[in-house]
TORKOL-897450 format. One record per residue: x, z, y of N, C-alpha, C in turn. Coordinates in steps of 0.05 Angstrom, whole numbers. Layout:
<atoms>
+--------+--------+--------+--------+--------+--------+--------+--------+--------+
!    n.X !    n.Z !    n.Y !   ca.X !   ca.Z !   ca.Y !    c.X !    c.Z !    c.Y !
+--------+--------+--------+--------+--------+--------+--------+--------+--------+
!      X !      Z !      Y !      X !      Z !      Y !      X !      Z !      Y !
...
+--------+--------+--------+--------+--------+--------+--------+--------+--------+
</atoms>
This chain:
<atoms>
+--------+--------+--------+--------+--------+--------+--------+--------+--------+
!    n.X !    n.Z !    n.Y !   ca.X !   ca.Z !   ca.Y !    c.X !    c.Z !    c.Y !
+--------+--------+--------+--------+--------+--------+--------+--------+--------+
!   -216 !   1112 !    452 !   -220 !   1138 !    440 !   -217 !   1136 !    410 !
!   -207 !   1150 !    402 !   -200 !   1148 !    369 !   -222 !   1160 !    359 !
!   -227 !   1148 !    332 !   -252 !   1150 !    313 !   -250 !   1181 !    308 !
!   -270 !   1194 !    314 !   -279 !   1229 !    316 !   -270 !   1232 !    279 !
!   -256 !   1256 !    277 !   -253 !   1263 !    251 !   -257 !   1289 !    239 !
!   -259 !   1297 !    221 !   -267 !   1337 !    219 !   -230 !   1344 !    209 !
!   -224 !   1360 !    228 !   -194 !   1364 !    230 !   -191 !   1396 !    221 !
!   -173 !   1410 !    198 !   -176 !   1431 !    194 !   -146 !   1442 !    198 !
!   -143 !   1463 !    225 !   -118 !   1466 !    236 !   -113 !   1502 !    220 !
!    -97 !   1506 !    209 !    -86 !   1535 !    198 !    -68 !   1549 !    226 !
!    -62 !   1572 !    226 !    -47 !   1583 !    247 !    -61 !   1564 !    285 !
!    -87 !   1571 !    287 !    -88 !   1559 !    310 !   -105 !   1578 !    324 !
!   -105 !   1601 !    313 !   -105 !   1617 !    337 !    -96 !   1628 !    369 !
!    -65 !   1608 !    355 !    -47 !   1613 !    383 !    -21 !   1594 !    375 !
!     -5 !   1593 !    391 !     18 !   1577 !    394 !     12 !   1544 !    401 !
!     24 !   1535 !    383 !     24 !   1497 !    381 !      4 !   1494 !    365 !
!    -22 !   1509 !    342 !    -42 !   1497 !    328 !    -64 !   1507 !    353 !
!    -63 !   1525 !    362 !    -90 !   1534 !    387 !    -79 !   1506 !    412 !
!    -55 !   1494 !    410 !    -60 !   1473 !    436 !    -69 !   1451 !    425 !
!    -55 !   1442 !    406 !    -67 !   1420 !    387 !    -94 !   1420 !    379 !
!   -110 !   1444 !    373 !   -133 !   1448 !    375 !   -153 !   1435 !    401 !
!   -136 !   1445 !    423 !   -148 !   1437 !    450 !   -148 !   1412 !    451 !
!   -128 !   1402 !    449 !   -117 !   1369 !    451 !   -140 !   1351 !    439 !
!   -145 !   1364 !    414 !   -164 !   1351 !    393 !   -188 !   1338 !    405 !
!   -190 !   1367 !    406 !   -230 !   1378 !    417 !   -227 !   1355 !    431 !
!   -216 !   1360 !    462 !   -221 !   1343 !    485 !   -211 !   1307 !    476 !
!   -212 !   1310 !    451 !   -203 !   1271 !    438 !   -241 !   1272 !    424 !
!   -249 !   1296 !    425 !   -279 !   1278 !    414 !   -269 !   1292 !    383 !
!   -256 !   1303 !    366 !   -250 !   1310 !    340 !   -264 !   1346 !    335 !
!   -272 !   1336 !    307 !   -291 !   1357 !    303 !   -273 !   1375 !    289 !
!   -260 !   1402 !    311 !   -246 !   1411 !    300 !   -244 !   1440 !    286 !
!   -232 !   1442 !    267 !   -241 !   1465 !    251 !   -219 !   1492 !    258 !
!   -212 !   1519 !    272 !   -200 !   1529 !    282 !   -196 !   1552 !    261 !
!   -177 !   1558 !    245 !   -168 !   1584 !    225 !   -139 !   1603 !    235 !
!   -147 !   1621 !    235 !   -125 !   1640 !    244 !   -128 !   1670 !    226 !
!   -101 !   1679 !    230 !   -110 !   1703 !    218 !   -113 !   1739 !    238 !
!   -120 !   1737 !    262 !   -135 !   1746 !    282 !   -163 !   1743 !    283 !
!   -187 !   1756 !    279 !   -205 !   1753 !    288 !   -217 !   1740 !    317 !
!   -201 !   1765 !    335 !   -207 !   1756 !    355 !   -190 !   1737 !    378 !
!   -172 !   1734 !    366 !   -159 !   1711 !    376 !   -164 !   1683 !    367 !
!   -178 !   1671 !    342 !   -193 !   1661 !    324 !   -218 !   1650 !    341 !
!   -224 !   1673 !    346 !   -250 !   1671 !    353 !   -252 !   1658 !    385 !
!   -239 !   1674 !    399 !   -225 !   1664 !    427 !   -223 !   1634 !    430 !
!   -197 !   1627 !    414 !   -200 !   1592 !    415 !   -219 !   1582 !    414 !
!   -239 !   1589 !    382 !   -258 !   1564 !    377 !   -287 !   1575 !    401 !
!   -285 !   1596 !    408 !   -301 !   1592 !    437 !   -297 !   1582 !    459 !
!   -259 !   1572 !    455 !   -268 !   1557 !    491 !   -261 !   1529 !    478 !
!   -276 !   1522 !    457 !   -280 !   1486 !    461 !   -288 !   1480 !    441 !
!   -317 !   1504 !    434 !   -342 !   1502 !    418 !   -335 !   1491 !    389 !
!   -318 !   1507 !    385 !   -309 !   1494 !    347 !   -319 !   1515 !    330 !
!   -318 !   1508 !    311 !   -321 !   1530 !    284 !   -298 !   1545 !    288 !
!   -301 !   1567 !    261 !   -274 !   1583 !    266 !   -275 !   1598 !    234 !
!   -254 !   1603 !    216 !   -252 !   1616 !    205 !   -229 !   1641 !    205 !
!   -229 !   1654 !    190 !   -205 !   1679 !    184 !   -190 !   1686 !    168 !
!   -169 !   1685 !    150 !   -153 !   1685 !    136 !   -127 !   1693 !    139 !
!   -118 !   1710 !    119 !    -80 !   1714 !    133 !    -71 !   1705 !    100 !
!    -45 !   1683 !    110 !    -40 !   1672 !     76 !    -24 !   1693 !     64 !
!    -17 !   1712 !     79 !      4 !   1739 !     60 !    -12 !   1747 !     46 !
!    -42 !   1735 !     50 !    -62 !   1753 !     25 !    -72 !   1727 !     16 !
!    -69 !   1721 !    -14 !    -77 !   1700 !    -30 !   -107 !   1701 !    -37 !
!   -119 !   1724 !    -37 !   -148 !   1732 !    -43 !   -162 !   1717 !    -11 !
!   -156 !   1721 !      5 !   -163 !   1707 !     33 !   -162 !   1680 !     32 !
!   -133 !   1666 !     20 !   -140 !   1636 !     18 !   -152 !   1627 !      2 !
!   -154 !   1637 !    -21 !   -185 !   1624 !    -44 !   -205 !   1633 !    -28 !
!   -217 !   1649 !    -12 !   -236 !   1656 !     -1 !   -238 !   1632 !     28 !
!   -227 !   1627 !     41 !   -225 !   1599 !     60 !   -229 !   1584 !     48 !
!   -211 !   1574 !     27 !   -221 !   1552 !      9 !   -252 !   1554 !      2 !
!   -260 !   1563 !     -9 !   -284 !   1570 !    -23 !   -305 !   1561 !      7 !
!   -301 !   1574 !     35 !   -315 !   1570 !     57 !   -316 !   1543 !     62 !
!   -289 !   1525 !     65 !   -286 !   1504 !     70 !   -303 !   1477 !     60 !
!   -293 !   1490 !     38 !   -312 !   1473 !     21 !   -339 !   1472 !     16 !
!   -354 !   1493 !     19 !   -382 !   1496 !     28 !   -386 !   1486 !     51 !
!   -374 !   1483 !     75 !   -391 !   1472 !    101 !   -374 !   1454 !    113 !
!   -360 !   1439 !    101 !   -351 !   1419 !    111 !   -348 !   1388 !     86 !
!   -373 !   1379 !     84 !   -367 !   1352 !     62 !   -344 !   1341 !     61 !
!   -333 !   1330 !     86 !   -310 !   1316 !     90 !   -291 !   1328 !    109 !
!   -264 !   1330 !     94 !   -240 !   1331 !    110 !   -217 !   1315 !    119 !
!   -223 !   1296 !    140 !   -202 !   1285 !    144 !   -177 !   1291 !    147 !
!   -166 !   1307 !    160 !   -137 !   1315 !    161 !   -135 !   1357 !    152 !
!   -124 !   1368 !    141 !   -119 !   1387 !    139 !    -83 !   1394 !    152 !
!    -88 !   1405 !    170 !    -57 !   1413 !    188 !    -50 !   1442 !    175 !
!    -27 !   1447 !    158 !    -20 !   1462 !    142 !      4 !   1478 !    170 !
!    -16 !   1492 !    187 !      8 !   1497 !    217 !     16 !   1528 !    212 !
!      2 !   1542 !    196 !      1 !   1569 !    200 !     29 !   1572 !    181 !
!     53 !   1599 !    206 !     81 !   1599 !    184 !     94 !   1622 !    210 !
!    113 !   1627 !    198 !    133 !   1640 !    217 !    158 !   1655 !    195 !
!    170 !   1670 !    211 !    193 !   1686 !    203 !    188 !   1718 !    200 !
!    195 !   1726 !    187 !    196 !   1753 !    182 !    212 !   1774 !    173 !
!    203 !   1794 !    169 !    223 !   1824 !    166 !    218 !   1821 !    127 !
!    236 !   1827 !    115 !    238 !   1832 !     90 !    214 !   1851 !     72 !
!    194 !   1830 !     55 !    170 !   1852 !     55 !    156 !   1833 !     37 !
!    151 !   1847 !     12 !    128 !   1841 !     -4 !    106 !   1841 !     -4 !
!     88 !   1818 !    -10 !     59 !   1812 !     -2 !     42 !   1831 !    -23 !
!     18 !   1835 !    -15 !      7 !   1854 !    -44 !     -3 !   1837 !    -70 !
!     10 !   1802 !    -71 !     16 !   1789 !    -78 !     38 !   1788 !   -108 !
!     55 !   1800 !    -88 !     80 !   1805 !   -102 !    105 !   1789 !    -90 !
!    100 !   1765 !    -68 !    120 !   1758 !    -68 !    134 !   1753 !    -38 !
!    154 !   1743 !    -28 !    162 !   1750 !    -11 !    157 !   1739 !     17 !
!    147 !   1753 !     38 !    129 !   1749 !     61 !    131 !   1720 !     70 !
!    155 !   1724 !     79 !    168 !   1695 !     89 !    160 !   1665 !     67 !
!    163 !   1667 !     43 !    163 !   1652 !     27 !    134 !   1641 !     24 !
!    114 !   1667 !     19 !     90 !   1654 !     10 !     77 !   1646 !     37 !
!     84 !   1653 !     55 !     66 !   1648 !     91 !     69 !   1622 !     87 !
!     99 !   1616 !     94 !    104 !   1579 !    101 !     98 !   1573 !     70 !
!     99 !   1576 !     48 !     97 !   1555 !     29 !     74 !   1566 !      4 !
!     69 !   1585 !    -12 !     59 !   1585 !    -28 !     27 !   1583 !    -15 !
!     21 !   1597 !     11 !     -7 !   1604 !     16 !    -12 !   1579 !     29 !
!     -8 !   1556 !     39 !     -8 !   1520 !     44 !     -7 !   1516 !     22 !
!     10 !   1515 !     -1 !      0 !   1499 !    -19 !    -16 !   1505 !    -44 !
!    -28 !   1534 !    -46 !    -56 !   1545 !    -56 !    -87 !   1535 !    -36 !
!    -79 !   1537 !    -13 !   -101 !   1519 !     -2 !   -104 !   1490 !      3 !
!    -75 !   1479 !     -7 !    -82 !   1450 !     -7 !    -92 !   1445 !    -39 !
!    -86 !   1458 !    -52 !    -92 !   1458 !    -83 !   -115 !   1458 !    -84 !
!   -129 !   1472 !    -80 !   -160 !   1487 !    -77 !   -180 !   1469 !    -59 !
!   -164 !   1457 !    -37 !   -187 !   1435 !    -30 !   -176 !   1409 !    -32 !
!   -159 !   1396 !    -51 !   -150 !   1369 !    -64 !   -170 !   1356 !    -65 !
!   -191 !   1355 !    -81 !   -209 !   1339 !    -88 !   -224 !   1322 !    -65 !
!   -229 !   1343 !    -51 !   -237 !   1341 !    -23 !   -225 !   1323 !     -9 !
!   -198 !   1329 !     -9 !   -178 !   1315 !      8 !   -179 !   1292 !     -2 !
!   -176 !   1282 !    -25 !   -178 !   1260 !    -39 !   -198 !   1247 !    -30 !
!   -220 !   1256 !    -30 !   -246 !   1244 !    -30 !   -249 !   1229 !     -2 !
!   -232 !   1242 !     22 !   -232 !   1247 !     38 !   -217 !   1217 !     45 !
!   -196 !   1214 !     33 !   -177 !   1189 !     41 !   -159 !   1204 !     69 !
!   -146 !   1243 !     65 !   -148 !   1252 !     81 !   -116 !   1256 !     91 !
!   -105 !   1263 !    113 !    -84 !   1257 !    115 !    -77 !   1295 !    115 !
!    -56 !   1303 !    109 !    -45 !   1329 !    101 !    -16 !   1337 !    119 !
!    -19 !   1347 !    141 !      2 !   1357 !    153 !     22 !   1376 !    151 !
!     42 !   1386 !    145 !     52 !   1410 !    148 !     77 !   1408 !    174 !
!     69 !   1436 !    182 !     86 !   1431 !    212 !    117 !   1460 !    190 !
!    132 !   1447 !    189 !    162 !   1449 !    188 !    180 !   1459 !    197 !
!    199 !   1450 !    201 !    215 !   1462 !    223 !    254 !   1452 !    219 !
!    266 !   1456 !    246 !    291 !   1438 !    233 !    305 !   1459 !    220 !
!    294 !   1486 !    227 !    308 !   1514 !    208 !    318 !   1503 !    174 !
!    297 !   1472 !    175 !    299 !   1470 !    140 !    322 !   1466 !    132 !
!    338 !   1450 !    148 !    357 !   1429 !    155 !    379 !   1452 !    152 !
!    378 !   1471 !    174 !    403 !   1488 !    179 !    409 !   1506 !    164 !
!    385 !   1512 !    147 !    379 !   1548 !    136 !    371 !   1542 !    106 !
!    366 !   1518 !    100 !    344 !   1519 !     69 !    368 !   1503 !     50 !
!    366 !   1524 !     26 !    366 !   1512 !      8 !    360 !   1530 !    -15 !
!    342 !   1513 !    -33 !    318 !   1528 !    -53 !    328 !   1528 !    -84 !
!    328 !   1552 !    -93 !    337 !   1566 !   -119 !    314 !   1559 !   -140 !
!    303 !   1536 !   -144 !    280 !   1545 !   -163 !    280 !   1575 !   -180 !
!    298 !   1581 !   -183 !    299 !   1612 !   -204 !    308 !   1636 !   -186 !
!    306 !   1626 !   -156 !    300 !   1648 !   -134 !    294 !   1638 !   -121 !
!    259 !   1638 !   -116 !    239 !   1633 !    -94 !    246 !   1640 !    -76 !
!    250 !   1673 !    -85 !    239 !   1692 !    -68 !    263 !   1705 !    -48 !
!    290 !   1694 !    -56 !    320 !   1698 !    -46 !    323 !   1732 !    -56 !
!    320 !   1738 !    -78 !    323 !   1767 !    -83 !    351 !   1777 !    -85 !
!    367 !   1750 !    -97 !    392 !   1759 !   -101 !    409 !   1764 !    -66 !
!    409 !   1750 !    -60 !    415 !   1749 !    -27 !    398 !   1747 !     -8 !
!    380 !   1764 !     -3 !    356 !   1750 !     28 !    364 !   1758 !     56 !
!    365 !   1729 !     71 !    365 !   1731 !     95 !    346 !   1730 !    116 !
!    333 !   1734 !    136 !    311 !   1723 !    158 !    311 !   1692 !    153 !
!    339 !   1691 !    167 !    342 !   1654 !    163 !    341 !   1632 !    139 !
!    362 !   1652 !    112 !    354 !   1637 !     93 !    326 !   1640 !     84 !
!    314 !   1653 !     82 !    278 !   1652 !     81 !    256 !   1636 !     91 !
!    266 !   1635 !    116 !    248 !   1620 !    136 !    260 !   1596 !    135 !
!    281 !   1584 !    125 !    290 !   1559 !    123 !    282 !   1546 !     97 !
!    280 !   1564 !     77 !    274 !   1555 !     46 !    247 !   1549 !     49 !
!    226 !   1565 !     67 !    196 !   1559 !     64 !    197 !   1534 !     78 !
!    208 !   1529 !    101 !    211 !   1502 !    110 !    220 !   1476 !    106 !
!    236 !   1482 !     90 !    243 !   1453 !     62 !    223 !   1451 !     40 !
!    217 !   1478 !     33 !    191 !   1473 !     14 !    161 !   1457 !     21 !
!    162 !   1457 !     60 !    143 !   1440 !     64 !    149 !   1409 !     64 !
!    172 !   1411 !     66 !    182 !   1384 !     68 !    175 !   1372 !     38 !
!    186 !   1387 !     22 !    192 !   1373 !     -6 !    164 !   1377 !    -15 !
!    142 !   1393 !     -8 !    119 !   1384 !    -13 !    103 !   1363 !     -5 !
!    107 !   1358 !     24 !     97 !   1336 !     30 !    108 !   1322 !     12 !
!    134 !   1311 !     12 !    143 !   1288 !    -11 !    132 !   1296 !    -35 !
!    124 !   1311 !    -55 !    109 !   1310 !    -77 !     83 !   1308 !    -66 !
!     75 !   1311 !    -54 !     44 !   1304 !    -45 !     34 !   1272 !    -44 !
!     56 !   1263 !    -28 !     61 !   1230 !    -31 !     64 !   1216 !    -55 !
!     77 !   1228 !    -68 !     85 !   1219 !    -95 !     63 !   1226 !   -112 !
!     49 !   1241 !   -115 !     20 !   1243 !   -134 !      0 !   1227 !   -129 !
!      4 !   1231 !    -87 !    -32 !   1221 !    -94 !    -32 !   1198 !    -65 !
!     -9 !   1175 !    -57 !    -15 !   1163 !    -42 !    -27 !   1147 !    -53 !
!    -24 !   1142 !    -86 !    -42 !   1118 !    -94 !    -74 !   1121 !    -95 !
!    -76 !   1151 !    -89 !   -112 !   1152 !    -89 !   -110 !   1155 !    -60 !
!   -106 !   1146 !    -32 !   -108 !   1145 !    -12 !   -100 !   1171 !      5 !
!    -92 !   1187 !     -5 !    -85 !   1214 !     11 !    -54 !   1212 !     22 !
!    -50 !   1215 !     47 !    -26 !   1223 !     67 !    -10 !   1245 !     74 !
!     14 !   1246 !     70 !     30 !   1269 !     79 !     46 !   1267 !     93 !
!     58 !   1286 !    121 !     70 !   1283 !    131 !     80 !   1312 !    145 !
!    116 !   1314 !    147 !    119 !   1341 !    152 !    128 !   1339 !    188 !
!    133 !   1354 !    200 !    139 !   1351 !    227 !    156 !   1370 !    242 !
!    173 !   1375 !    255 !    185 !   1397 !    267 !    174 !   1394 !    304 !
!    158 !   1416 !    306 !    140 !   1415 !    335 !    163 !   1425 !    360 !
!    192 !   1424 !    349 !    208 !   1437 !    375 !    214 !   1458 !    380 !
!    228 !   1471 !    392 !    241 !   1497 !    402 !    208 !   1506 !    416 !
!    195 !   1525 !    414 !    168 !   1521 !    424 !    174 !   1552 !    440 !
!    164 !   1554 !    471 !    168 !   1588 !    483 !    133 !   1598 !    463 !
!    140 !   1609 !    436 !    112 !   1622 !    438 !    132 !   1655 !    418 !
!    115 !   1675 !    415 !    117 !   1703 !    403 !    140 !   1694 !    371 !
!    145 !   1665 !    370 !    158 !   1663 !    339 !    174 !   1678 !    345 !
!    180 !   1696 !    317 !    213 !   1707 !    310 !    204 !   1739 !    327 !
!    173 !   1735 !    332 !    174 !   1773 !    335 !    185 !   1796 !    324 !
!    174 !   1783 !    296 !    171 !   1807 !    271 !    201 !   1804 !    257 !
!    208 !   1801 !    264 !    251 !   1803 !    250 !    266 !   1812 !    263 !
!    294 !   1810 !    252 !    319 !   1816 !    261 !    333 !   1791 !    265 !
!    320 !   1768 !    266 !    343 !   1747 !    264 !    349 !   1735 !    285 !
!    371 !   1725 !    286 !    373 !   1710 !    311 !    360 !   1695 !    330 !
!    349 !   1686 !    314 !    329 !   1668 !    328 !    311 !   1681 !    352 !
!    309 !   1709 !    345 !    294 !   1725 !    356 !    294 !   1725 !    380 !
!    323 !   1734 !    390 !    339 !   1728 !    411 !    333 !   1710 !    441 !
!    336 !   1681 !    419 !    325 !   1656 !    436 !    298 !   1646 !    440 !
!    283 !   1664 !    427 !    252 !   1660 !    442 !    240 !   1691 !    460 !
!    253 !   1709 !    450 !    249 !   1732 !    471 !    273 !   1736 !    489 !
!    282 !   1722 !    512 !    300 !   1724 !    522 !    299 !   1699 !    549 !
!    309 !   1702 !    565 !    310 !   1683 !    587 !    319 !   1655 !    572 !
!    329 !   1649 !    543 !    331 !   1622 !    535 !    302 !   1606 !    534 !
!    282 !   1633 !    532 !    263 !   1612 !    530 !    250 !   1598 !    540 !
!    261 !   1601 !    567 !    248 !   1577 !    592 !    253 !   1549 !    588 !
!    280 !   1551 !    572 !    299 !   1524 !    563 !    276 !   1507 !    541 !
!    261 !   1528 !    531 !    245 !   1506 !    508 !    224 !   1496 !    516 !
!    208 !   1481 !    499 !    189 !   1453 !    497 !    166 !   1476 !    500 !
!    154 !   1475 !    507 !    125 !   1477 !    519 !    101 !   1482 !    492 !
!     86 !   1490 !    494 !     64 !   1493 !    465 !     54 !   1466 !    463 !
!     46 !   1461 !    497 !     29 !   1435 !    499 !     47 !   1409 !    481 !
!     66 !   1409 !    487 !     82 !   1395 !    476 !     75 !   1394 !    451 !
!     87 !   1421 !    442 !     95 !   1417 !    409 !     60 !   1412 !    389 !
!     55 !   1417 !    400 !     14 !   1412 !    400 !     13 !   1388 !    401 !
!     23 !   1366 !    415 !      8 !   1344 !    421 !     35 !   1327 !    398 !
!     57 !   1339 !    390 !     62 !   1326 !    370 !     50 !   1329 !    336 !
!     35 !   1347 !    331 !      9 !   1350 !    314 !     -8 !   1332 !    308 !
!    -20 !   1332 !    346 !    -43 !   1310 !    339 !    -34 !   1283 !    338 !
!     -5 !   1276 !    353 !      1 !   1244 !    341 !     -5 !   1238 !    316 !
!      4 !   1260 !    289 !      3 !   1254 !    261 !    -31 !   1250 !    266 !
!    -40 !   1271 !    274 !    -75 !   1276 !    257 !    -83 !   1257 !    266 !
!    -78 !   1231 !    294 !    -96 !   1214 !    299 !    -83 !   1188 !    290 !
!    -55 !   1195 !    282 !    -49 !   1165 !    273 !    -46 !   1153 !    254 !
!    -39 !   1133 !    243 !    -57 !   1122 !    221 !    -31 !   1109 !    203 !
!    -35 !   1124 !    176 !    -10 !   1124 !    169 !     -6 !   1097 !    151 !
!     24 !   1089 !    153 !     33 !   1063 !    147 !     38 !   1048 !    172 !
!     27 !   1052 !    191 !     23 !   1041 !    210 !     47 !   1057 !    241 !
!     30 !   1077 !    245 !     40 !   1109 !    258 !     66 !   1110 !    252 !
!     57 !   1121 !    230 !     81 !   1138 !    206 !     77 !   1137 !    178 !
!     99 !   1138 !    171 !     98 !   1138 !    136 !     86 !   1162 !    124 !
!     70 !   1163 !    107 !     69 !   1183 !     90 !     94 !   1188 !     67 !
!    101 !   1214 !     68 !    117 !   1230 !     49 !    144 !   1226 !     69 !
!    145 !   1235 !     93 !    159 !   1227 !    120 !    159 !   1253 !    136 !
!    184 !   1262 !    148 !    186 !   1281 !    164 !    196 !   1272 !    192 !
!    182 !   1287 !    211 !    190 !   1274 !    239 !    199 !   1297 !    254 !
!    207 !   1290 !    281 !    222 !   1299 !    300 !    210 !   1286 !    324 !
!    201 !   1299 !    345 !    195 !   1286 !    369 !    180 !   1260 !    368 !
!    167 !   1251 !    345 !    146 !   1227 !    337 !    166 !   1213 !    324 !
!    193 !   1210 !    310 !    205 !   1201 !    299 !    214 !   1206 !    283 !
!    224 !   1194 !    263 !    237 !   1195 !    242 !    261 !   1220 !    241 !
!    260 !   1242 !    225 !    278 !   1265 !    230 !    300 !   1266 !    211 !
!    329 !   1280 !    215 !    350 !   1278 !    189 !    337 !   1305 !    175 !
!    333 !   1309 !    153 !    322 !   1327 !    140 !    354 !   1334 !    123 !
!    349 !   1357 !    102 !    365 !   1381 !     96 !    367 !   1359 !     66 !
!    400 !   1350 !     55 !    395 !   1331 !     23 !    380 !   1343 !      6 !
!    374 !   1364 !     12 !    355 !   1378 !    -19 !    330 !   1366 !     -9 !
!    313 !   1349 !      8 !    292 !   1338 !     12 !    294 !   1307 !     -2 !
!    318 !   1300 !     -5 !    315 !   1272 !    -25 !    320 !   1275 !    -56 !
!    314 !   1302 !    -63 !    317 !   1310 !    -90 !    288 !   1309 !   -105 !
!    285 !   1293 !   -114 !    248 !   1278 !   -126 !    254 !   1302 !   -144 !
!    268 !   1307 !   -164 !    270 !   1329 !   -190 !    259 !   1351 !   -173 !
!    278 !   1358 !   -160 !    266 !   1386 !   -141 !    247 !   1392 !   -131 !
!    229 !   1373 !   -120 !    212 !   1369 !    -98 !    179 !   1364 !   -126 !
!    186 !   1357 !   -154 !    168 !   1367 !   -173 !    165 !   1390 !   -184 !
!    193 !   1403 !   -193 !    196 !   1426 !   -195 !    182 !   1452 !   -180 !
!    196 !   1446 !   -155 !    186 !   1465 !   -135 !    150 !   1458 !   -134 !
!    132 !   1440 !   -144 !    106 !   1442 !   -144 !    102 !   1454 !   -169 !
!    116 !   1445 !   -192 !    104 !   1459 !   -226 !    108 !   1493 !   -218 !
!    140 !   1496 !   -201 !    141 !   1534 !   -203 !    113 !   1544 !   -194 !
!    110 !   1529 !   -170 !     91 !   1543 !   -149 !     66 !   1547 !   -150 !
!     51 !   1520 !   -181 !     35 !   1527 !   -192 !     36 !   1550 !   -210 !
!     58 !   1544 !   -222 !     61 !   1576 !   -244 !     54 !   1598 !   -235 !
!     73 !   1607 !   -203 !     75 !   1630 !   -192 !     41 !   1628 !   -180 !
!     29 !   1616 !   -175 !    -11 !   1618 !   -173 !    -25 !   1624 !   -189 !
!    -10 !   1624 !   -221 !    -33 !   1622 !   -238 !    -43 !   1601 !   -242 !
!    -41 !   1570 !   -234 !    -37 !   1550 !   -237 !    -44 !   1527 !   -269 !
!    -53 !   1524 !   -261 !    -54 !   1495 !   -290 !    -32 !   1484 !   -283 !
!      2 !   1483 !   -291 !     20 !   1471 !   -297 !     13 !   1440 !   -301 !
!     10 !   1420 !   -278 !     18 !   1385 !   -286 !     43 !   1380 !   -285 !
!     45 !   1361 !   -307 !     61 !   1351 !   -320 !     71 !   1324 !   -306 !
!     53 !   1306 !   -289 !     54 !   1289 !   -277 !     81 !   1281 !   -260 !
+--------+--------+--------+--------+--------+--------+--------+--------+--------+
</atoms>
């Protein structure tokens, strides 16, 4: 049985973070359940007696407010699973910025910001679940986040998904020397509600008889908890993106170190941010 750990899963109200949740629980892991549903939220962490918080990252006032929770009742965080993301219809946050963009990337890395220290303290390992959309669909404008000049479903939802990538790799690069882990993951063609809220293609192939053809939640769930229970260097590398527990071809704008700083100094900017220099 692997050593019990306090595990903090985002988007696990439902899909691959509500099975990975399950997975957890029943490993003995003290797991922490956030969604932005109440009662779907609430649902999970009642059937396998977890905590539960509430948050939607399209609202940034919500993730300083998790943060702020988190950090009051939980001393230590071993792993934080950065799962909560999807695709969307063209639409500004009351934020200001663009739905797609800040879901998968700016509202993960305002709450990884906000509980760093923690994490640190923690010796904690930092997940973001990805996607191979990054690979097919992403590539990131530092001087258009937000794809204003051209926005697509796909190019959007692909750019937030290289931005997890290339964060994990700056995440590695700051702070593996104080013991903290990153690792990004693509959980699979998964049959769950993704690709409701758009027009994109993708839409298609999860509401449609293709989606019998895909990987299972349980699945893409239990490639989650390989990262959260395994032990990195060992497992897997930190500042490493995987595929099916392996090693994945990622999108060349993920071996761009310049970029992959950049895209953390913008993203502090665009927060309000103390700009490092580091």
């Amino acid at each position: 049985m692997p050593q019990q750990q306090t595990i903090v899963i985002t988007g696990a109200s439902d899909g691959i973070g509500a099975a990975a949740a399950r997975q957890l629980s029943e490993h003995g892991h003290r797991v922490v359940v956030v969604g932005r549903s109440p009662e779907k939220t609430a649902a999970v962490a009642s059937a396998i007696d977890a905590p539960s918080h509430v948050a939607d990252l399209a609202d940034l006032t919500q993730v300083r407010a998790l943060a702020a929770e988190l950090l009051t009742a939980y001393p230590r965080i071993d792993v934080l699973a950065n799962n909560a993301g999807g695709i969307f219809q063209q639409e500004t946050t009351v934020d200001g910025f663009d739905k797609t963009f800040q879901v998968n990337h700016l509202g993960p890395f305002l709450l990884t910001h906000l509980l760093l220290d923690r994490l640190v303290e923690s010796g904690a390992k930092v997940i973001q679940t990805s996607s191979v959309g990054h690979r097919l669909f992403g590539r990131i404008d530092l001087d258009d986040l937000g794809n204003a000049r051209a926005w697509s479903a796909n190019k959007a939802y692909g750019d937030g998904k290289l931005a997890n990538v290339l964060m994990t790799k700056e995440l590695h690069r700051r702070y593996a020397e104080q013991g903290l882990s990153a690792a990004a993951f693509h959980p699979g063609g998964i049959a769950t509600n993704f690709a409701n809220d758009t027009s994109s293609v993708m839409r298609f192939a999860y509401h449609t008889p293709l989606r019998h053809l895909m990987t299972s939640v349980e699945t893409g769930g239990s490639r989650l908890v390989w990262l959260a229970e395994g032990t990195p260097g060992v497992t897997w590398q930190s500042g490493e993106y995987y595929e099916r527990n392996k090693p994945g071809r990622v999108n060349p704008q993920a071996h761009d170190a310049a970029l992959a700083r950049g895209l953390w100094q913008r993203s502090e900017a665009l927060l309000g941010l103390e700009v490092t220099g580091r």
